[in-house]
C-alpha positions in Angstrom: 63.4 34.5 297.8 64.0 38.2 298.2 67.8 37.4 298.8 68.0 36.0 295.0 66.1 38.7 293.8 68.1 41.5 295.5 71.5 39.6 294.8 70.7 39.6 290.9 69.5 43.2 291.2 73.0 44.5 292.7 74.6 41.9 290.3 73.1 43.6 287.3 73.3 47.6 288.3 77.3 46.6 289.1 77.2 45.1 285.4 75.5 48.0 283.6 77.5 50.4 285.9 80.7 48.8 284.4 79.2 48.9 280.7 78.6 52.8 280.7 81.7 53.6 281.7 80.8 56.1 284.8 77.5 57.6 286.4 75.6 60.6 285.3 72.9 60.9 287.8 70.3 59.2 289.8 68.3 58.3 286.6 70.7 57.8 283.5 69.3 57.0 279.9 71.5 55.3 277.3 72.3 57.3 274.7 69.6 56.5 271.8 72.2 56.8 268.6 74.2 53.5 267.6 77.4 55.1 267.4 77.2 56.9 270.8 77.1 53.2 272.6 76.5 49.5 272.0 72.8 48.5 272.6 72.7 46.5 275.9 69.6 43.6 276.4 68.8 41.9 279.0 67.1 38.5 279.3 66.0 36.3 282.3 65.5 32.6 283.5 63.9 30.9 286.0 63.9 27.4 286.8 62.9 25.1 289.8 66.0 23.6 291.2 64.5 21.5 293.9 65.6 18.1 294.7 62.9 15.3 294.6 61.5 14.3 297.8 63.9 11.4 299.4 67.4 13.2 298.0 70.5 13.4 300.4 70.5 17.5 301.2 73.6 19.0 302.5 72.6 17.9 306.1 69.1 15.5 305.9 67.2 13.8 303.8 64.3 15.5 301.5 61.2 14.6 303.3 58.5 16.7 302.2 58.3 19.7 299.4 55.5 22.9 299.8 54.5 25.5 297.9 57.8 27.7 298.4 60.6 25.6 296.5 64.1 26.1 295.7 65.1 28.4 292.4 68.0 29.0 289.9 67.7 32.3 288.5 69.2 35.0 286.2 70.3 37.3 283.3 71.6 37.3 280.2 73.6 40.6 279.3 73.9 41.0 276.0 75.8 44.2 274.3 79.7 44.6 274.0 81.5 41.8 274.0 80.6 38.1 274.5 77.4 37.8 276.7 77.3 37.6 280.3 75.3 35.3 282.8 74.7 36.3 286.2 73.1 33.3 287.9 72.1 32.4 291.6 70.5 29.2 292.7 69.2 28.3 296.3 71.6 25.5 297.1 74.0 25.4 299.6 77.3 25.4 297.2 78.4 24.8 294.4 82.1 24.5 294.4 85.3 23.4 292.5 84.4 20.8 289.5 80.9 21.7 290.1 80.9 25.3 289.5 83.0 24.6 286.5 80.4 22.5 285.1 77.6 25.2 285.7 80.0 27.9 283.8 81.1 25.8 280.8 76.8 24.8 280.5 75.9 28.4 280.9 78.7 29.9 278.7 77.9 27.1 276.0 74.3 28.6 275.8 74.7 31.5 275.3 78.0 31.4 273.1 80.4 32.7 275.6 83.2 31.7 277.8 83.4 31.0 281.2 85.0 33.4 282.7 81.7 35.9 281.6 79.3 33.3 283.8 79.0 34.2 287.7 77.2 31.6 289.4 76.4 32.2 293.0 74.4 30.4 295.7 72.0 31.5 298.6 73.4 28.8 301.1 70.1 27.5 302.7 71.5 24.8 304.8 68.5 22.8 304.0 69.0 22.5 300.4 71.1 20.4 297.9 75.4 21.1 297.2 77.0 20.7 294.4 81.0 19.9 294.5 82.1 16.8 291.7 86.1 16.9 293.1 84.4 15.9 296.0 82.7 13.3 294.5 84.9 11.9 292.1 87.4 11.6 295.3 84.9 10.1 297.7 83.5 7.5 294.6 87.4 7.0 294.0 88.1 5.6 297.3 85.2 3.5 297.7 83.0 5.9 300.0 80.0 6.4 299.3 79.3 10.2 298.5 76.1 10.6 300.3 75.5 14.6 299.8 77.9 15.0 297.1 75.8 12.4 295.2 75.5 14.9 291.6 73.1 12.8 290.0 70.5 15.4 290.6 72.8 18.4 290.1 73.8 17.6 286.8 70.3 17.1 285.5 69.8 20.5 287.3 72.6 21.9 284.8 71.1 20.2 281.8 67.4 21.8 282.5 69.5 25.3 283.5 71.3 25.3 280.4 68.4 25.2 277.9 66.7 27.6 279.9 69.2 30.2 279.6 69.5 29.2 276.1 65.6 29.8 275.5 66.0 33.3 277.4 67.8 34.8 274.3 64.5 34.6 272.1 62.9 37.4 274.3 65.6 39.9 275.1 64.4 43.3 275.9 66.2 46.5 275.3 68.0 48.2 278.5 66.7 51.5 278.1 67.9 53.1 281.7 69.5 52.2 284.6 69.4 53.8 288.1 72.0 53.8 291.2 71.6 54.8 294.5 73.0 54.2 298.0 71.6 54.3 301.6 72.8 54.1 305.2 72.8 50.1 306.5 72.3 50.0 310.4 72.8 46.8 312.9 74.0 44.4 309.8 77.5 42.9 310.5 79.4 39.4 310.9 79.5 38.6 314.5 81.2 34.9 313.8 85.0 35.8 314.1 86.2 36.7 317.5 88.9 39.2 317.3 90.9 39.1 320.4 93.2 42.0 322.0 96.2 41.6 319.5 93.4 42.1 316.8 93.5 38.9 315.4 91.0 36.4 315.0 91.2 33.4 317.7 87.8 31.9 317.8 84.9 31.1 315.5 81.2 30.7 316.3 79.2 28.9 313.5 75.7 28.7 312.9 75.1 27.0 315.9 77.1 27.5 318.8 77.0 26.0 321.9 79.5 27.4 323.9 78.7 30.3 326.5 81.6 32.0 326.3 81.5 32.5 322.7 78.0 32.8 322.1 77.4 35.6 324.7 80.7 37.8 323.7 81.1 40.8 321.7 84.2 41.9 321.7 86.5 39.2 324.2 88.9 40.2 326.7 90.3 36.9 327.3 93.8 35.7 326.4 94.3 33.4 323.9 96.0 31.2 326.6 92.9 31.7 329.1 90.0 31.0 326.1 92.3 27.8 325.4 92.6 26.7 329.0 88.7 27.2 329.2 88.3 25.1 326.3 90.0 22.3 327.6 88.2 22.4 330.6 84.7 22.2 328.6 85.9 19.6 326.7 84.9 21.5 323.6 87.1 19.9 321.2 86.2 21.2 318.0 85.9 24.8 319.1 90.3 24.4 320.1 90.9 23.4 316.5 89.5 26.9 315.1 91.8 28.9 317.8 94.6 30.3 316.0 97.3 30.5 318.1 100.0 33.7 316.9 
């Protein structure tokens, strides 16, 4: 849960960074008269957005739930303008159709427009996803959408949406707001394999199988060679992500 929490914390200094116009310190206090700045409040929601035991995940089936669920979470930024919702859930997506259905329930809570919602997810692979194009294509074909079942996600929007709505009755006052930036050390994306042109010609995925790829840093090998070695290992689905330049 410290992901969501630290997401919505940089999603709100970027916010009130953007409504004060520039930075005057480490510590900053808004300005107390009316005609100096709009008054900015800020108010939050938090909901349980796990599926019930038995539901189709992204991957499995729900079997069990414990005492650590799944959460959609937020603000409400009220002040200049239309308000804005800044929202994360624990889900593995929420794409397309879907994510316009989150933004059109959010912004019609809080009397906005969609375009002022953000709705982000933490992408547990053990959790639901959320895409009705999918859906709607799968169920128009006659295939049964298994994962991209939203029976669960909409009631999910419907319980989100009054939620967010409710928020506004206890708004607080944004009195200050505080930046601040440090070194990060030994964090970085490891998944694209950048070959000597510079260019990507490999991907390794959560789970990766393959020795070559999974024990390189930075390869030396051809594209030609890591495809010939491919083919020999039979690795099928690792030669579709090669991208041959």
């Amino acid at each position: 849960m410290f992901r969501c929490h630290y997401k919505i914390f940089c999603l709100v200094l970027l916010v009130l960074w953007i409504l004060d116009g520039k930075a005057k310190g480490i510590m900053t206090k808004f300005p107390s008269r009316a005609s100096d700045t709009t008054e900015i409040r800020i108010s939050t929601f938090d909901i349980d957005a796990t599926p019930p035991v038995g539901s189709q995940l992204a991957y499995d089936l729900m079997v069990n739930t414990w005492d650590l669920g799944l959460r959609a979470k937020g603000i409400v930024i009220l002040g200049s303008g239309k308000p804005i919702v800044l929202c994360a859930v624990d889900w593995l997506g929420i794409a397309n159709e879907g994510q316009d259905a989150f933004k059109a329930a959010l912004a019609d809570a809080v009397k906005s427009d969609p375009d002022r919602i953000a709705v982000h997810t933490l992408h547990q692979h053990d959790a639901p996803i959320c895409d009705f194009s999918a859906e709607r294509i799968l169920k128009s074909n006659n295939i049964l959408p298994q994962s991209f079942d939203g029976t669960f996600q909409r009631e999910l929007i419907q319980k989100l949406k009054i939620a967010v709505r409710n928020s506004l009755l206890v708004s607080q006052t944004v009195t200050h707001f505080s930046i601040g930036k440090a070194p990060v050390h030994k964090v970085a994306s490891n998944r694209r394999i950048i070959g000597d042109n510079g260019k990507v010609i490999a991907t390794r995925y959560s789970s990766c199988t393959d020795s070559l790829l999974r024990n390189c840093q930075y390869i030396t090998y051809s594209i030609i060679e890591l495809f010939s070695y491919l083919c020999r290992k039979r690795q099928w689905k690792l030669m579709t992500l090669l991208r041959l330049v």
